[in-house]
N, C-alpha and C positions, 0 to 999 in steps of 0.2 A: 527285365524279361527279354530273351532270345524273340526274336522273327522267327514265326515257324521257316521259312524258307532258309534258314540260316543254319537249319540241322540234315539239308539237302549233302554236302560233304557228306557228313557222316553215315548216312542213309545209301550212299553211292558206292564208298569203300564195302561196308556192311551187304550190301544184297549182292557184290558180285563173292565174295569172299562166302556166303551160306551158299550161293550156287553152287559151289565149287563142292562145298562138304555135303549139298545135296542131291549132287549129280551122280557122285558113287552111289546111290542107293537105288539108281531110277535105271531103267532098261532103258535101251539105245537109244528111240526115237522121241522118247522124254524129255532124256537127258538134251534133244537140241534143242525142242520146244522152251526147257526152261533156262538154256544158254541164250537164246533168242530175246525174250521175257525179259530175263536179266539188262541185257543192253538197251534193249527199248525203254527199261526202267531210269536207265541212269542216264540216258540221252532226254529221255521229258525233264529228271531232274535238273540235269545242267543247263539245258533250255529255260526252266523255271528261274534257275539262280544266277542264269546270265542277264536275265529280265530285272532280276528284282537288285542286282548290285546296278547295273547300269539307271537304273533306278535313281539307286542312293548316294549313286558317284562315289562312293567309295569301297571300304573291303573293311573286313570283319572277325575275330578271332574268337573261333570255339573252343570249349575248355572241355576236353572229354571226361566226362563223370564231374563235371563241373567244379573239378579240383586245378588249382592254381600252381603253377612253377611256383618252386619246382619237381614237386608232388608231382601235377597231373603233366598231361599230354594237352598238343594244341593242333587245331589243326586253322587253316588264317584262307579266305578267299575273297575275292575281289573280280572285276572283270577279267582279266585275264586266266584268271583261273580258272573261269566257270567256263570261257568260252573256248581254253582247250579241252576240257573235258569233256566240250559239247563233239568238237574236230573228232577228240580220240575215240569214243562210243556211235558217233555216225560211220567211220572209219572201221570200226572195226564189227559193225552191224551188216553192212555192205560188200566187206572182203568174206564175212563168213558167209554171206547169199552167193554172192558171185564163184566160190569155190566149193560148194554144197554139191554139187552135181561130179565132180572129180571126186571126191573125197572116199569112197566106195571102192573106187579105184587103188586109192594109194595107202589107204591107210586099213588092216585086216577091223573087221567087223567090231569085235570084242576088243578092240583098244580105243572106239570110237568117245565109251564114256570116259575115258583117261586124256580123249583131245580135247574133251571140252572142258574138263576140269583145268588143264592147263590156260585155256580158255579164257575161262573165267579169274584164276589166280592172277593172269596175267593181265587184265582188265584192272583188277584191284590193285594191283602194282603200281600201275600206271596213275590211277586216280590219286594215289597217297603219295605218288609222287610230286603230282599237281599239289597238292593242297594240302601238305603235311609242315607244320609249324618247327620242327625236333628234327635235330642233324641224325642223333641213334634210329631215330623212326625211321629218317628215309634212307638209310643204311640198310636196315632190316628188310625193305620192299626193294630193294637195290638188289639185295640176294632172290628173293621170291618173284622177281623180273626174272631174272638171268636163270635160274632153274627153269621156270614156267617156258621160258625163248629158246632154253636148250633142249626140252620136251617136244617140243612144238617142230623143232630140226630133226630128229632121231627119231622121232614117230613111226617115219614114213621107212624106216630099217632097210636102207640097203646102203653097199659098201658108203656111198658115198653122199650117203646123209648121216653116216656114222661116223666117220672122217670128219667130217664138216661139224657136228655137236664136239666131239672133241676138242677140236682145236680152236672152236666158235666158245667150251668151256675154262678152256688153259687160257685162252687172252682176256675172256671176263673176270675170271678168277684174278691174273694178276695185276685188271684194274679195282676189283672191289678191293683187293689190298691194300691198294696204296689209298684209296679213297677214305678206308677203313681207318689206316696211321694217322693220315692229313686229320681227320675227324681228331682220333684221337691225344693228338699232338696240339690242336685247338683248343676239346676241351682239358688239356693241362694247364695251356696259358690263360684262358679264361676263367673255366671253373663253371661252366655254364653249356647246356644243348641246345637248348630255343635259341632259336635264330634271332632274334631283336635281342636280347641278354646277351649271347655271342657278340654281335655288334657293338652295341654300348661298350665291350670291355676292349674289342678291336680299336677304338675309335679312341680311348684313353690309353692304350697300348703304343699307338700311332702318336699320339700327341705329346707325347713321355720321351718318347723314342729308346723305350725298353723292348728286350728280347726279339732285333728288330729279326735277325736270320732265321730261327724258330719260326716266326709267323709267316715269313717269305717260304720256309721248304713246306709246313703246314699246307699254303695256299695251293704250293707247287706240286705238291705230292695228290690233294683233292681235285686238280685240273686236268692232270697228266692222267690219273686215273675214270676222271670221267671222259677224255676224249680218247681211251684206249675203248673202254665200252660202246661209245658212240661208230666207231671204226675212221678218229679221223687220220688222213694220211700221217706216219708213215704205218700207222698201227690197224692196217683195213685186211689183212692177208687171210682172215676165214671169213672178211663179207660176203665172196662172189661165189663160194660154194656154201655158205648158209642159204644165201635167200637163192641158188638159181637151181637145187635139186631139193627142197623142203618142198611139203602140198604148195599145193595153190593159195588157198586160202594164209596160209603160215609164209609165204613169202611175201604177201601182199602185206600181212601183219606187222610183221618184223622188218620191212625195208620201210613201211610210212608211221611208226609208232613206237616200239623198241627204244630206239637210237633216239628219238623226238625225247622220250621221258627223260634221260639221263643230260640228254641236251638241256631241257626246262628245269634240272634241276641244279644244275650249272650255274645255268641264268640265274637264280634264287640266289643260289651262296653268293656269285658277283653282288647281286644287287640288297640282299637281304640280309647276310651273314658278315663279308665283308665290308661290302659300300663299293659303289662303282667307281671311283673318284681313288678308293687306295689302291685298287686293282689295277689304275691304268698308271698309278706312282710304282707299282712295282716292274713294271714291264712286261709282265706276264703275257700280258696281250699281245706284245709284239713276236712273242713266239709262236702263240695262236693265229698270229696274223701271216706268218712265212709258210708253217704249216697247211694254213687253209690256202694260201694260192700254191701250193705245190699239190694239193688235193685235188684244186681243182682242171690242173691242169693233165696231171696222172692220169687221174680215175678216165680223163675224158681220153687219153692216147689210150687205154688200157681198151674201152670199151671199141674205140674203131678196130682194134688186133682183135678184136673178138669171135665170134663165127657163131655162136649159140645164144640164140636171141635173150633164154631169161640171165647167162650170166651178161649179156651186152647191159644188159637192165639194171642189173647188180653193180658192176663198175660204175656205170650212172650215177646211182648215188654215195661212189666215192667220190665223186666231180662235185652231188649235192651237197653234202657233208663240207667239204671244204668252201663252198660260200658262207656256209654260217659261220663257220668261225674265224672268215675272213673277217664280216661284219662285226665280228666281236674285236678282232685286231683292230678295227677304226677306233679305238676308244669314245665313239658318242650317240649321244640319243638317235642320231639318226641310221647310225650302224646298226646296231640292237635293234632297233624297228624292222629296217630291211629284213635282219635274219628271223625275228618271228614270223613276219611276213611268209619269209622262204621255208618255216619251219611247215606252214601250213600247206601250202602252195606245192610243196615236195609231198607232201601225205596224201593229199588229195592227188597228185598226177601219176605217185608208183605204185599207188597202190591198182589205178585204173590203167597202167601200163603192162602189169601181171597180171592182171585177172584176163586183159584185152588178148595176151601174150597165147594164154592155156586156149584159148578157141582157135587162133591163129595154127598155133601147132595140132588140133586135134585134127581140123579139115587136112593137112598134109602129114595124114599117115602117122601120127607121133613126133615126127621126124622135128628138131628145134635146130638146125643146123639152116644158116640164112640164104642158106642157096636154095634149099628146099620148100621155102616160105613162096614160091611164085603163085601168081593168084588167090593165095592164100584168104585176100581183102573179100573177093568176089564172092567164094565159098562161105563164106562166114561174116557176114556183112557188117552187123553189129558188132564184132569184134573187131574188125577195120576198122570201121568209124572211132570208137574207142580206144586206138591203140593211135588212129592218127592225130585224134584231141590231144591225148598226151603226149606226142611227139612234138607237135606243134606248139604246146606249154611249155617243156624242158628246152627248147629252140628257143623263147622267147617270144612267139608272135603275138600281135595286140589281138585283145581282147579274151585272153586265156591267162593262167594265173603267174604264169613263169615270166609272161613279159611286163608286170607289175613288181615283180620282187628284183629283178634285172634293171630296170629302171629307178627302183629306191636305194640299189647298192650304189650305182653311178652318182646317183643324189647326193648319200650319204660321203660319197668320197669329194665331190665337187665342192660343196657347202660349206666345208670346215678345211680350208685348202693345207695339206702339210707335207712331207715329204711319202706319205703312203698315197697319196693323189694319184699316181700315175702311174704305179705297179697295179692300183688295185684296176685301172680303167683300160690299161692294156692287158692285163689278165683274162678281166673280165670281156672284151672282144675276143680276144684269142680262144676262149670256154667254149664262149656262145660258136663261134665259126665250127670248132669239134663238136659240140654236140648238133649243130647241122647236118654235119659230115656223115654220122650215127644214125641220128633217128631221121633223118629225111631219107636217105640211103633205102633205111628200112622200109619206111611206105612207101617208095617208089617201088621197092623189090617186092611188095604183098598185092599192090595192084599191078603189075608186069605179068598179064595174061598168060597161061602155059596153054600150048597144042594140045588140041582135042586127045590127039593116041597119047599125048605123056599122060593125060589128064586119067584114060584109062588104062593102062600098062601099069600105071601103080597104086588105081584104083580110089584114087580121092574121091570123098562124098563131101556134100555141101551140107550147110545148114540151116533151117530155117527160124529163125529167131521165134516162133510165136513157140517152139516146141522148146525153149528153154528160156521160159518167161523169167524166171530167176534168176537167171545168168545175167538177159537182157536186161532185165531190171536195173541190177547193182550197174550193170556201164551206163545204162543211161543215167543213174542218181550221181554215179561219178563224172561223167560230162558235164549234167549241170551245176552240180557242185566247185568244179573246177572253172566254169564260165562266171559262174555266182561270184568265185575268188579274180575273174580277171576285169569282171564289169562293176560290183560294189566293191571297188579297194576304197573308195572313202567312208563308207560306213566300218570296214571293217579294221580300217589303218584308226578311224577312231576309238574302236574298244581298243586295240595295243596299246595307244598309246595313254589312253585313260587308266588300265589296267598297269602299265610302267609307271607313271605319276602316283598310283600308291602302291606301288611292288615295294619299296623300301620299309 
């Protein structure tokens, strides 16, 4: 007999996926009430099933329609699982508070129930990416991600959110291809989708030392295609106009949760499909690992040439992007930690760096050109404060969540001394000094007082936080959410790493 808590997956996939088919039927302001509902539901859930694996210390395999491989479908959770789920549904409860008040604005009336539908699809994408057993299954939600994100981009109809879906759909498209063959090409040589049956026949593949190139382009074509999705360097060129002209809300979505799903489901095949041990016999990782310190060095020169505070933001997390998969280049337990680490650590501070961004820019005039941001801090207090937490996160200072995960990389490359030691430590200084350069730059330039006559010549108004209790709201859940991630790193370094001990 199942643990009722053990049918919390299926129950979380299930309620955002009926919102979605029940929000076309509801008038506008319905339809957010029960997008709201929706999330709040699968945030108690995942809080429940983050509770009851850590519980049982270990993770567990649901059989949907309680039919068995290779008949049925599975879907498998553990702590890890539960407690992104928990990240992605707080995350994405918070970005749709915090851009509620824009959204009027940017997106025409009558398309409003077509945003929450994407919404919610995309909610349920994400979850089934978390915790979906079956390579075909998370293929499927790999597409209904990627439509739902290209939605979410091109809502907002103008030249150049239409531009940016386009070309944000040509580079998704030709990583679910290749992701698509890689699948495909797997289940030839195996004969098998569930992921532990895939394994088992990898692991006698490996041991034979049959069809060894098949299994190497296989890997290679599922890797290449998930870090084309993810946007890591050199494959990021529709990141900084998806998320820096899409709403508010849908850029705070897609720059801290999108790119995390495809990432997380990376991690899986590494550790769950594969085995982490034939991943690092193949090398694979050391391409991943060139890749991501050239990501992170890029993204971070791109974003100081920058001039428009949300594409500065955008570049940002091409510099984020390339720490993970630097940490995946260390091939060890302690890389892989760093980067979940960072996977969180990065959700929680851009998503609270664009939401911070939109009040910044509202107090001067519209205007998102960084020269124009002066006093900006003063005028809009609560969005300063919010926008300087997260600078001070992606900078690394202690007790914020960026200077925990910058610290576990260093760890991770110290600890197992080899010849990536030293690329990844001098990288990783040289990152950190750029994105000083960036986001300090920037809160110097938002508290830099502007003259009374500029102040009124171009007619800036201030804001008072109590009059957009919602807005304030989501920054301040995102401040301490973010401090939450930079002062318990040991309670929560130990769900990862509890949660990686039964990822396999």
């Amino acid at each position: 007999m199942l643990d009722f808590a053990q049918n919390f997956p299926c129950f979380s996939i299930i309620i955002c996926m009926m919102a979605g088919i029940i929000t076309a039927a509801l008038p506008r302001k319905a339809a957010r009430v029960l997008n709201y509902i929706a999330i709040l539901a699968v945030l108690g859930l995942s809080a429940g099933l983050l509770f009851y694996t850590m519980q049982t210390g270990g993770s567990f395999v649901y059989k949907m329609g309680r039919f068995p491989a290779p008949w049925g479908n599975e879907l498998r959770a553990g702590a890890l699982e539960a407690g992104m789920a928990f990240i992605f549904s707080f995350i994405m409860f918070f970005s749709m508070v915090g851009g509620y008040h824009k959204l009027k604005n940017e997106v025409e009336l009558n398309k409003h129930k077509l945003y929450y539908i994407m919404v919610d699809l995309l909610l349920s994408s994400l979850l089934a990416l978390v915790y979906t057993n079956d390579l075909f299954t998370a293929y499927v939600f790999v597409e209904i991600n990627t439509i739902s994100a290209c939605g979410l981009i091109i809502i907002r109809q103008n030249g150049r959110t239409i531009e940016a879906g386009v070309r944000y759909m040509v580079m998704s498209l030709l990583g679910s291809g290749m992701l698509l063959m890689g699948i495909c090409m797997l289940y030839d040589l195996t004969g098998h989708l569930l992921m532990e049956n895939v394994h088992t026949a990898i692991t006698y593949i490996v041991k034979t030392g049959t069809y060894q190139v098949p299994l190497i382009i296989s890997i290679g074509m599922m890797t290449v295609g998930l870090a084309i999705k993810s946007a890591l360097f050199p494959f990021h060129a529709w990141l900084p106009d998806a998320y820096g002209y899409s709403t508010v809300s849908s850029a705070a979505i897609l720059s801290s949760l999108v790119s995390k799903g495809y990432i997380f489901l990376l991690i899986k095949i590494f550790y769950r499909v594969i085995g982490f041990n034939i991943i690092c016999g193949t090398k694979i990782i050391n391409v991943l690992f060139a890749f991501g310190l050239c990501g992170m060095i890029f993204g971070s020169v791109s974003a100081i040439l920058e001039k428009d505070i949300r594409r500065m933001i955008a570049f940002s997390s091409v510099a984020q992007i390339g720490y993970i998969y630097m940490g995946f280049g260390l091939g060890t337990t302690e890389g892989m930690t760093a980067s979940i680490y960072h996977i969180l650590a990065h959700a929680a501070t851009k998503s609270l760096l664009f939401i911070a961004a939109i009040g910044l820019t509202d107090v001067s005039g519209g205007n998102r050109s960084f020269f124009e941001l002066s006093g900006s801090g003063y005028r809009n207090k609560i969005a300063g404060v919010g926008f300087t937490v997260g600078s001070l996160s992606m900078v690394g200072i202690p007790f914020f969540a960026g200077f925990v995960t910058k610290y576990l990389f260093a760890e991770a490359a110290i600890i197992h001394p080899t010849e990536k030691m030293l690329p990844t430590l001098v990288v990783l200084a040289i990152s950190t000094i750029l994105n000083a350069i960036y986001f300090l730059k920037t809160t110097i330039r938002i508290y830099t007082p502007e003259k009374k006559e500029i102040i009124e010549k171009k007619k800036y108004t201030s804001i008072v936080w109590a009059k957009q209790k919602a807005y304030s709201f989501a920054i301040v859940m995102f401040v301490i959410f973010n401090m939450v991630l930079g002062l318990m790193s040991e309670d929560i370094l130990y769900i990862i790493q509890t949660g990686l001990r039964n990822f396999a």
